[in-house]
C-alpha positions as CSV (number, residue, x, y, z in Angstrom):
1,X,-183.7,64.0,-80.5
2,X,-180.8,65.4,-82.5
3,X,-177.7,63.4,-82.7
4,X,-174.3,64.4,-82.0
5,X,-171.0,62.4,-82.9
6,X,-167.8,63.1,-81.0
7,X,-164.4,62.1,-82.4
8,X,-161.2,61.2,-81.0
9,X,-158.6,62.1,-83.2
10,X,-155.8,61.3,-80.8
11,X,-153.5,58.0,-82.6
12,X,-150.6,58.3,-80.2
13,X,-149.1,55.2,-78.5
14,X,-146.2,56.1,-77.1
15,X,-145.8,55.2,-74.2
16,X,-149.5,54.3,-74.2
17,X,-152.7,55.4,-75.5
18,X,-154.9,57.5,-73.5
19,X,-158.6,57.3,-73.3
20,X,-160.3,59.9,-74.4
21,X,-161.5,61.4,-70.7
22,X,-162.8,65.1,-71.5
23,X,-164.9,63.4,-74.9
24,X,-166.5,60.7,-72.3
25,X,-167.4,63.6,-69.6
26,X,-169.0,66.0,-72.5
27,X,-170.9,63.1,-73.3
28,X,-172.1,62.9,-69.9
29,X,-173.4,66.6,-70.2
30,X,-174.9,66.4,-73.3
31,X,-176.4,62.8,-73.8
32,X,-178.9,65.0,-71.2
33,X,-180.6,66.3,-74.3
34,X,-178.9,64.5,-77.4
35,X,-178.4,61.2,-79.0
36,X,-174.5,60.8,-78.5
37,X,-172.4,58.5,-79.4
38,X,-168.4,58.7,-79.1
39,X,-165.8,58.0,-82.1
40,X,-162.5,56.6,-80.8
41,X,-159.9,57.1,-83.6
42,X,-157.2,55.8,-81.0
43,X,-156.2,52.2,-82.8
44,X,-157.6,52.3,-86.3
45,X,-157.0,55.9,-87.4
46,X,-160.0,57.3,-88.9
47,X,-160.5,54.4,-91.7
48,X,-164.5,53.4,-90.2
49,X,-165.2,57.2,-89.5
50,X,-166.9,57.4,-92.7
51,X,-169.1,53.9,-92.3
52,X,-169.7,55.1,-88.6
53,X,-171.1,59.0,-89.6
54,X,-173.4,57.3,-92.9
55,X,-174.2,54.7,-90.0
56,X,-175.5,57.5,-87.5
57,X,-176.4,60.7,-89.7
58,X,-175.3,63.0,-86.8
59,X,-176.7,66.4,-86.9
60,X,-174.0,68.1,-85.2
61,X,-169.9,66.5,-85.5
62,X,-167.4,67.7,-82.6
63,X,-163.9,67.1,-83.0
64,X,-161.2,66.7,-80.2
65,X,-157.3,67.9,-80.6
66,X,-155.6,67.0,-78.0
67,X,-151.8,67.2,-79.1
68,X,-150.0,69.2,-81.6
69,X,-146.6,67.1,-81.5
70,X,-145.0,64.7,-79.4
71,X,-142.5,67.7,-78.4
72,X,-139.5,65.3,-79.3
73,X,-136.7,67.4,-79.7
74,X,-134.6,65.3,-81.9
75,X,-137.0,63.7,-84.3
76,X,-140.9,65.8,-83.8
77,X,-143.6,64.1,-85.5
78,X,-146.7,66.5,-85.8
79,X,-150.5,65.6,-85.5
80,X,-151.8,68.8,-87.4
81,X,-151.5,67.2,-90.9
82,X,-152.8,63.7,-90.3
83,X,-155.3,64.8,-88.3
84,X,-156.8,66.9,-91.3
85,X,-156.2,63.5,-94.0
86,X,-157.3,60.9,-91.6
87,X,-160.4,62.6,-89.8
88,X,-161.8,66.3,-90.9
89,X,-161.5,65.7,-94.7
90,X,-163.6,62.5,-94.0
91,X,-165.9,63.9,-92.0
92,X,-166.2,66.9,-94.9
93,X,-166.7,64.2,-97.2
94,X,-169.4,62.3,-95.5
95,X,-171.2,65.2,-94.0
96,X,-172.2,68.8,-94.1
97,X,-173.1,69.5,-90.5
98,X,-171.9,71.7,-88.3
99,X,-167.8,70.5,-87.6
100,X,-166.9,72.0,-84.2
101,X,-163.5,71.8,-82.8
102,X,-162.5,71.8,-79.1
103,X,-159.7,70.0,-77.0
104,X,-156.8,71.1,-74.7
105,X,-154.5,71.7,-78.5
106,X,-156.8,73.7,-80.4
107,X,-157.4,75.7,-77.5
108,X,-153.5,76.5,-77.6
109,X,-154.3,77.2,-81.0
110,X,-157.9,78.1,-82.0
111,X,-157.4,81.0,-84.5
112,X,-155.3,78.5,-86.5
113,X,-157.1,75.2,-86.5
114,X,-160.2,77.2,-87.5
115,X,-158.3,78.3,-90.4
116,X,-156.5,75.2,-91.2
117,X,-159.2,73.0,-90.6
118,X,-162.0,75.3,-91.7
119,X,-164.3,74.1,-89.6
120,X,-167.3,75.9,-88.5
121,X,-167.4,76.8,-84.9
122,X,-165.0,76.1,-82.4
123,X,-164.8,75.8,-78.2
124,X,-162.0,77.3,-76.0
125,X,-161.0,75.2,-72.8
126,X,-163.6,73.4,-71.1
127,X,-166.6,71.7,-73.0
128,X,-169.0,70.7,-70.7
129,X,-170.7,74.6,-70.4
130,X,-170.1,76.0,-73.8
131,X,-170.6,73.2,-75.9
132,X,-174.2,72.7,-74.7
133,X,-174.9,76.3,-75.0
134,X,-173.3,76.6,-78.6
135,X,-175.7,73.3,-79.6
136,X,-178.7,74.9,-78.0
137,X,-177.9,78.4,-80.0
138,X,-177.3,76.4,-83.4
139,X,-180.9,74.7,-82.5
140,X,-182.7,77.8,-82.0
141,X,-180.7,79.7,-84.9
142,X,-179.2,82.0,-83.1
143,X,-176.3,83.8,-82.8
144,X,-173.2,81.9,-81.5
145,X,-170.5,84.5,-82.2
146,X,-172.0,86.2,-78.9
147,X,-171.5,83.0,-76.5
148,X,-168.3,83.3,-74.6
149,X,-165.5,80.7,-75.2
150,X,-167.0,80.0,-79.0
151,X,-165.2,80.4,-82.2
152,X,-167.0,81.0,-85.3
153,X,-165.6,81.6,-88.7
154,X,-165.8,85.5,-88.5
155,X,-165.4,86.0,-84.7
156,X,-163.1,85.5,-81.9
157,X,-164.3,85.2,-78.6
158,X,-162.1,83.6,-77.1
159,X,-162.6,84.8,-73.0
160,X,-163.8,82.2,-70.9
161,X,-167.8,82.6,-69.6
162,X,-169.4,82.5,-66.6
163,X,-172.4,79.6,-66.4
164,X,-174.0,77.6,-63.3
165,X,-171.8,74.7,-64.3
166,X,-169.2,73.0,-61.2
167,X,-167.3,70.8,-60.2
168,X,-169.7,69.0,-58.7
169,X,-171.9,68.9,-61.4
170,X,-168.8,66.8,-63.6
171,X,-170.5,63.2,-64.4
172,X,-169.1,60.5,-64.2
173,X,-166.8,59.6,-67.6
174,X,-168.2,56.5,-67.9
175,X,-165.3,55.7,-70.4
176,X,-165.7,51.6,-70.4
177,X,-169.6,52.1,-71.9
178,X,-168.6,54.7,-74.2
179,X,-166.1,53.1,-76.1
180,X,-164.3,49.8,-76.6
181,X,-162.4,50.0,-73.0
182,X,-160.7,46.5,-74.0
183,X,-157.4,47.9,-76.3
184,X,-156.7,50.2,-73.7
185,X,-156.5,47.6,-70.2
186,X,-153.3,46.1,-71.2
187,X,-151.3,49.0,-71.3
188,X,-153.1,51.7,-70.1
189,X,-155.1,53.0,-67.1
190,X,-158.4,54.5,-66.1
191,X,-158.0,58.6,-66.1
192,X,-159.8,59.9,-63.4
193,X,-160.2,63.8,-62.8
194,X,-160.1,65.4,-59.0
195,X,-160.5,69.3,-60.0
196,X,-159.1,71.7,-62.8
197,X,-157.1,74.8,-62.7
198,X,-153.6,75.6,-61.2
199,X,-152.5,78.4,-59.1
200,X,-149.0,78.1,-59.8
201,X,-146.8,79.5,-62.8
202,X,-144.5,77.5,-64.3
203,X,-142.6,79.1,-67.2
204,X,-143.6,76.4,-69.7
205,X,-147.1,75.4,-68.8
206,X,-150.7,76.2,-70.5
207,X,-152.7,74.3,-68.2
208,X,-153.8,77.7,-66.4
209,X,-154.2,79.5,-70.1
210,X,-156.6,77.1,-70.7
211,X,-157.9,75.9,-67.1
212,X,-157.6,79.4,-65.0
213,X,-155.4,80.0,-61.9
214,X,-157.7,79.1,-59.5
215,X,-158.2,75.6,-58.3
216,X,-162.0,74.0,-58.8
217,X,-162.5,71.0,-56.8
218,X,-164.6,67.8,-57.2
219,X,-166.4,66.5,-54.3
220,X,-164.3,63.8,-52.8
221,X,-167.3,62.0,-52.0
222,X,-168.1,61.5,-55.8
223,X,-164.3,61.0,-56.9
224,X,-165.1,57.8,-55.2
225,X,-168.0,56.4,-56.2
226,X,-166.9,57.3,-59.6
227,X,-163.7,54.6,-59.0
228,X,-166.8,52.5,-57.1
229,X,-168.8,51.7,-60.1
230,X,-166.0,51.9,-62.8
231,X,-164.4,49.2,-60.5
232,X,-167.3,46.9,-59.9
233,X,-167.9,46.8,-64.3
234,X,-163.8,46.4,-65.1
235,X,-162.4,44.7,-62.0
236,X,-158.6,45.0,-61.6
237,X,-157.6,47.9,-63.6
238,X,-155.6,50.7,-62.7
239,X,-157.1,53.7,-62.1
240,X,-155.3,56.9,-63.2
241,X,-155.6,61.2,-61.2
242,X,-154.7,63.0,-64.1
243,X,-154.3,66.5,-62.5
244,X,-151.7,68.7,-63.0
245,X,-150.6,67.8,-59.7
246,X,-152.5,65.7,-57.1
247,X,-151.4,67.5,-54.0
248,X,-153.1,70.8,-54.3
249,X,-154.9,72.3,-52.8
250,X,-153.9,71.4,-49.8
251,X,-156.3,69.0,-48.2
252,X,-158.2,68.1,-50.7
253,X,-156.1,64.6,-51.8
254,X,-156.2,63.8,-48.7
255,X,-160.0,63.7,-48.6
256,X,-160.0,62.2,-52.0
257,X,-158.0,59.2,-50.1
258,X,-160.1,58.9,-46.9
259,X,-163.1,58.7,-48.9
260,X,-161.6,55.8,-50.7
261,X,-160.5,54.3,-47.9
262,X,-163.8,54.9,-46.0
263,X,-165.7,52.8,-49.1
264,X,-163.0,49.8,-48.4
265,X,-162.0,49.8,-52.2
266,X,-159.4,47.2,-53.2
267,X,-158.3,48.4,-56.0
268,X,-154.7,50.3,-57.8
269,X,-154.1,54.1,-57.8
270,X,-151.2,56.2,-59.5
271,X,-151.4,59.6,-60.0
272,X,-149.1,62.2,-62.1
273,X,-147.9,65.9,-60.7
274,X,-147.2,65.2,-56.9
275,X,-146.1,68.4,-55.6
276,X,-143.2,68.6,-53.1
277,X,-144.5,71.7,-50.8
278,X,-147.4,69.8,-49.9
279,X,-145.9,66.2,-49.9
280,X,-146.4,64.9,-45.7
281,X,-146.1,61.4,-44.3
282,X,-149.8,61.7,-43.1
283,X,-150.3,62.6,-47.1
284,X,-148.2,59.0,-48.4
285,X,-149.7,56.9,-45.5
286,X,-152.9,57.6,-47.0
287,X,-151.7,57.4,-50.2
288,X,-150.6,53.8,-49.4
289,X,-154.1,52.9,-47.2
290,X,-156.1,53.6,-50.2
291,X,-154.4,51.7,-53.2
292,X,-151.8,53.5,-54.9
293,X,-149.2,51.6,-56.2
294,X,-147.3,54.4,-57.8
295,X,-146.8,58.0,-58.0
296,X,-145.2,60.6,-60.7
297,X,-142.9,63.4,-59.8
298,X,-142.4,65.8,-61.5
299,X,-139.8,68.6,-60.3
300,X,-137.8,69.5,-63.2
301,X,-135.0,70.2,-61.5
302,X,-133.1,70.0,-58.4
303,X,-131.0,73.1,-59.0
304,X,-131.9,76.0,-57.0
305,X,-131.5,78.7,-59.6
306,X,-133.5,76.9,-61.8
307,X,-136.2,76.2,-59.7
308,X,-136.5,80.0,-59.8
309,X,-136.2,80.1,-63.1
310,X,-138.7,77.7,-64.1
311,X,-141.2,79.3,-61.4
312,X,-141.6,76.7,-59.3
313,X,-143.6,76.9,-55.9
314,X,-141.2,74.7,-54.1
315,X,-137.7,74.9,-52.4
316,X,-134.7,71.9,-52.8
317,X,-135.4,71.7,-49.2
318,X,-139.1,70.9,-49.9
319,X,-137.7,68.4,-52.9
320,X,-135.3,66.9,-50.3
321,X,-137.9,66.2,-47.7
322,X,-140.6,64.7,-50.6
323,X,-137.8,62.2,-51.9
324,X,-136.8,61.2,-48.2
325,X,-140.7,60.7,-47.1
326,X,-140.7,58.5,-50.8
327,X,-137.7,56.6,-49.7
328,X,-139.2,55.8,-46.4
329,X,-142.7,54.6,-47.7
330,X,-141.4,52.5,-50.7
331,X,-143.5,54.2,-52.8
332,X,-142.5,53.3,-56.2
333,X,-142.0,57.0,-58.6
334,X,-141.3,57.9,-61.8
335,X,-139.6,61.0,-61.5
336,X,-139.5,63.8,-64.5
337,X,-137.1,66.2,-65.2
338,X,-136.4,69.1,-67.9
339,X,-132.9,70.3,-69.0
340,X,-132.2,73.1,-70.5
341,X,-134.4,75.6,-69.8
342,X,-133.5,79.3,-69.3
343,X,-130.5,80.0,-66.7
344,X,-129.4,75.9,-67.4
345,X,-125.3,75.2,-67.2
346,X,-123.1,72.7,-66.7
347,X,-122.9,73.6,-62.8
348,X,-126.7,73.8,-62.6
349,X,-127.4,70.2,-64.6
350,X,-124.6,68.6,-61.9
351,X,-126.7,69.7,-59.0
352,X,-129.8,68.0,-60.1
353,X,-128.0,65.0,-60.7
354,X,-126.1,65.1,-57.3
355,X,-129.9,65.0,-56.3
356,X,-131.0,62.0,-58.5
357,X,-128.1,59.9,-57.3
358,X,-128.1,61.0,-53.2
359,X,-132.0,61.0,-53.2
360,X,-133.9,59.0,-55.7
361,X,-134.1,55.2,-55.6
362,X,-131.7,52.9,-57.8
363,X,-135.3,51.2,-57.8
364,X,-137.1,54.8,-59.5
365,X,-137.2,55.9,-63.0
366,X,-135.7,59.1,-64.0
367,X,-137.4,60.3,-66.8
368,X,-135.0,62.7,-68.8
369,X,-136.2,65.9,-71.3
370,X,-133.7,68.1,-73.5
371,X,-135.2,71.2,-74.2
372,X,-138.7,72.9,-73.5
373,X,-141.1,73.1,-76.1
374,X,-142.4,76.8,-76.3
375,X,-146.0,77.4,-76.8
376,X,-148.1,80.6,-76.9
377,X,-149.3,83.0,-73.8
378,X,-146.6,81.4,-71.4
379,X,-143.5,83.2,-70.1
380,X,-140.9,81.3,-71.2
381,X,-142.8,82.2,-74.8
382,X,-142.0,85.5,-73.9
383,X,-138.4,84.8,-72.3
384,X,-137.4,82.7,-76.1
385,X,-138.5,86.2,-77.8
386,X,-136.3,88.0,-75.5
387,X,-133.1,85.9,-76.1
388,X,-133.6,85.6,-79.9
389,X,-134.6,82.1,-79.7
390,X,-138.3,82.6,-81.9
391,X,-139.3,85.9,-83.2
392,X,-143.0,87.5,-82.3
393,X,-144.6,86.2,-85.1
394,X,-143.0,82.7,-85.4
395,X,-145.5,79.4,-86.4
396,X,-145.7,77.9,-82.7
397,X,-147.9,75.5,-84.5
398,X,-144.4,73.7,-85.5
399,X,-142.7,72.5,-82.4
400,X,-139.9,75.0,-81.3
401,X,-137.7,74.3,-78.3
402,X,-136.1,76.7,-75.6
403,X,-132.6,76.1,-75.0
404,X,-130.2,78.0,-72.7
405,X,-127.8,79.8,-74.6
406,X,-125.5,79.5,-71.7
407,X,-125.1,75.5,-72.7
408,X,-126.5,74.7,-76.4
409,X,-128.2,72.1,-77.7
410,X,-125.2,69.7,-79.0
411,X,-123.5,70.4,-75.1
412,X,-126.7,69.4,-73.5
413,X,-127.5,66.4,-75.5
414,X,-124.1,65.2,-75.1
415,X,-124.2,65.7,-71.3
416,X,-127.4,63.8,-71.0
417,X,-126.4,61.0,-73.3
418,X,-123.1,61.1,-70.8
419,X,-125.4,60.9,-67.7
420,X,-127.6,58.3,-68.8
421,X,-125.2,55.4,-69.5
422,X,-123.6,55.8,-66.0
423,X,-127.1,55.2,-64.3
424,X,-129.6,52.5,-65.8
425,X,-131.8,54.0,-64.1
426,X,-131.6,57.7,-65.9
427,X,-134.0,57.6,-69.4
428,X,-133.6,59.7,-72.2
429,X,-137.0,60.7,-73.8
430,X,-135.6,59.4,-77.0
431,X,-135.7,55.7,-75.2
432,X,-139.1,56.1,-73.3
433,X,-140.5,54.0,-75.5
434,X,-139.0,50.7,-74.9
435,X,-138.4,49.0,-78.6
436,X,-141.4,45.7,-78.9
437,X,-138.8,42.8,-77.8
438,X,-138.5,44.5,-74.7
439,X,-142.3,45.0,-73.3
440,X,-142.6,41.1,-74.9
441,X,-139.8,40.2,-72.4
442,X,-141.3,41.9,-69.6
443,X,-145.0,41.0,-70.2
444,X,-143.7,37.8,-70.0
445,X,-141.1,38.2,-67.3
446,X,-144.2,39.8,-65.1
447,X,-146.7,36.5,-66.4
448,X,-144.2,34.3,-64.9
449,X,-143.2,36.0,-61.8
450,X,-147.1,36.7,-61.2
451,X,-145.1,40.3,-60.6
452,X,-147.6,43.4,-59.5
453,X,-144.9,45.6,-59.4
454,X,-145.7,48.8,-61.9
455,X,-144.5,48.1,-65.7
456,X,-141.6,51.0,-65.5
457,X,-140.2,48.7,-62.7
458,X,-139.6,45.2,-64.5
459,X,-138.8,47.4,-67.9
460,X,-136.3,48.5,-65.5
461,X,-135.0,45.2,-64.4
462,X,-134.2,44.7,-68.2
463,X,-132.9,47.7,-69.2
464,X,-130.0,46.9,-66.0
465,X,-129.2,43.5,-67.5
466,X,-128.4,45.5,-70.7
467,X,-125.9,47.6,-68.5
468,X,-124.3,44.1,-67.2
469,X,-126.1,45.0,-63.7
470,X,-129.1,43.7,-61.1
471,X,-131.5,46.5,-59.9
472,X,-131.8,45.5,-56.5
């Protein structure tokens, strides 16, 4: 049986590291008819690649990007370049066998990280169909320039095929046998997927470039047993939807919950992307029955013209009613938003604030972003072209960042900074990362108190007695 190694090249800790979910579920789809065994780069950079691929002798090496920068306005550091020291040159150096690149980055990207990275074949958006087919063609010797979604060195195919492959047929990740599971417990939690795709069409976002437009849902049933098992090996861990949102379509998180519920799982749920068209009571009591003990939000904005502008699905009066149903459950949030995209002012930043401070618990995070980072394909791509902000044939590949004209960058930073210190509660993205003293004090703060409350909430506790005030 050939052998396949898969690497992680993803180092980022901030705010903590993220297994490597889409690596673990290719696994699954190829440990069918391979020997496979997973890399995790995550926490010592690359420096036992080398040992691990004389150790192994794979026959085939795939290689995930996942992130091209840390889209930090201020101070961006960039993965392309340490990516290419710490893992591909390794990898050139201990092997000869076929490099193939894939992950939600070089998908972004593919023409150039082909190039930069020279590697030999390549796979746009999801693994789990191409991948096998590309192994199965390089098997045979075959031709893999014709097999949809593959990049070779001399073609560019980069349209998304057709293939029996759904949803349903997604195994489980499996991600505590796959790798070392134990660096990532403390700080991090267990990424489960629920479907792929998005219907809507935000300015900004590439998760439909890469996923489609169409949503592609996983059996509930399965979501389930999947938490099930991965709960009966780990115990209390927190398990993790990582959808683009968790609410759509409509209907289907709610299955995803009764099904839970229906097993009698104790155990802790959080989920990024909850959309506020489809937010209900029945939704958050359900929410609530089956374990979550905290959500994400993630509007953006509060200010009508912008919601336009950004093209969101949702009304204020649908972001009202979702912070008023999260008020009345106790549902503890992180809430995201983004200033400065197209349209921003002064007048439209005030109205989104008026929202944080009438609507959002003291309690709550507010997560605060200055500019949007412009990538390839997406309208506000072509919106930044159209107000003189990157030219056509800019380097995308170095992070670039859409401001409105109609406020500037120094304006916006200084209105931000301005907002922040009048509300602990308000975090700049340039102090999401609390400094090491502070997660000491509140690990220990939460080892004491036997607190289960989530972590942004006793970081929060802290960061008030900085301000001279008490949270609740």
């Amino acid at each position: 049986m050939k052998r396949v190694l898969l690497v992680n090249t993803n180092t980022e800790q901030s705010p903590y590291p993220v297994p490597p979910l889409g690596l673990c579920l290719l696994a699954g789809v190829l440990e069918k008819n391979y020997d496979v065994r997973l890399y995790d780069g995550a926490f010592d950079a690359g420096t036992g690649l080398a040992k691990t691929i004389a150790g192994y002798r794979p026959d085939y090496v795939g290689v995930s990007i996942r992130n091209i920068d840390d889209m930090d306005l201020l101070n961006p550091t960039n993965y392309i370049g340490p990516i290419r020291e710490n893992f591909i040159n390794p990898i050139r150096k201990a092997t000869g066998v076929p490099l193939i690149l894939g992950g939600s980055a070089f998908s972004i990207f593919p023409e150039y990280f082909m190039q930069y990275y020279e590697a030999d074949y390549g796979v746009f958006g999801e693994g789990e169909a191409a991948f096998p087919l590309l192994l199965r063609c390089l098997d045979s010797g075959g031709d893999a320039s014709a097999i949809p979604s593959v990049f070779t060195r001399d073609s560019r195919n980069r349209v998304p095929g057709t293939s029996d492959f759904t949803m349903g047929d997604v195994p489980f990740s499996s991600i505590d046998l796959r790798l070392d599971y134990t660096p990532y417990r403390a700080r991090s939690s267990y990424p489960v997927q629920t479907k792929r795709g998005c219907s809507h069409r935000c300015i900004y976002c590439t998760y439909n470039c890469i996923e489609g437009y169409r949503y592609r849902t996983r059996p509930p049933e399965l979501i389930a047993e999947e938490i099930r098992q991965a709960a009966g090996r780990l115990g209390r861990v927190t398990f993790e939807f990582v959808d683009s949102t968790f609410n759509d379509p409509p209907g289907h998180a709610e299955a995803v919950c009764r099904e839970i519920i229906r097993l009698g799982l104790t155990i802790r749920l959080r989920t990024m992307g909850i959309n506020p068209c489809n937010a209900s009571p029945e939704l958050f009591s359900l929410m609530e029955k089956a374990g979550f003990a905290q959500i994400d939000c993630t509007p953006d904005t509060a200010s009508p013209s912008m919601l336009e502008s950004l093209g969101k699905n949702f009304t204020l009066a649908d972001l009202k009613n979702a912070a008023r149903i999260i008020l009345e459950t106790g549902m503890p949030t992180m809430w995201f938003f983004i200033f400065g995209g197209p349209g921003e002012t002064g007048e439209t930043i005030e109205e989104t604030f008026e929202f944080i401070d009438t609507c959002i618990s003291r309690k709550d995070m507010v997560h605060m972003t200055c500019g949007m980072r412009i990538y390839p394909g997406t309208r506000l791509h072509r919106r930044a072209i159209e107000d003189g902000i990157v030219g056509p044939s800019d380097d995308l590949t170095v992070a670039r960042f859409y401001i409105s004209p109609a406020i500037g960058k120094q304006r916006l930073l200084e209105i931000v900074k301005e907002k922040s210190l009048a509300r602990p509660n308000c975090v700049p993205v340039m102090e999401s990362a609390p400094p090491p003293e502070m997660m000491r004090e509140a690990m220990r703060i939460r080892e004491e108190g036997r607190l289960a409350e989530p972590m942004f909430r006793t970081l929060l506790r802290l960061r008030y007695r900085m301000f001279g005030k008490e949270m609740d």
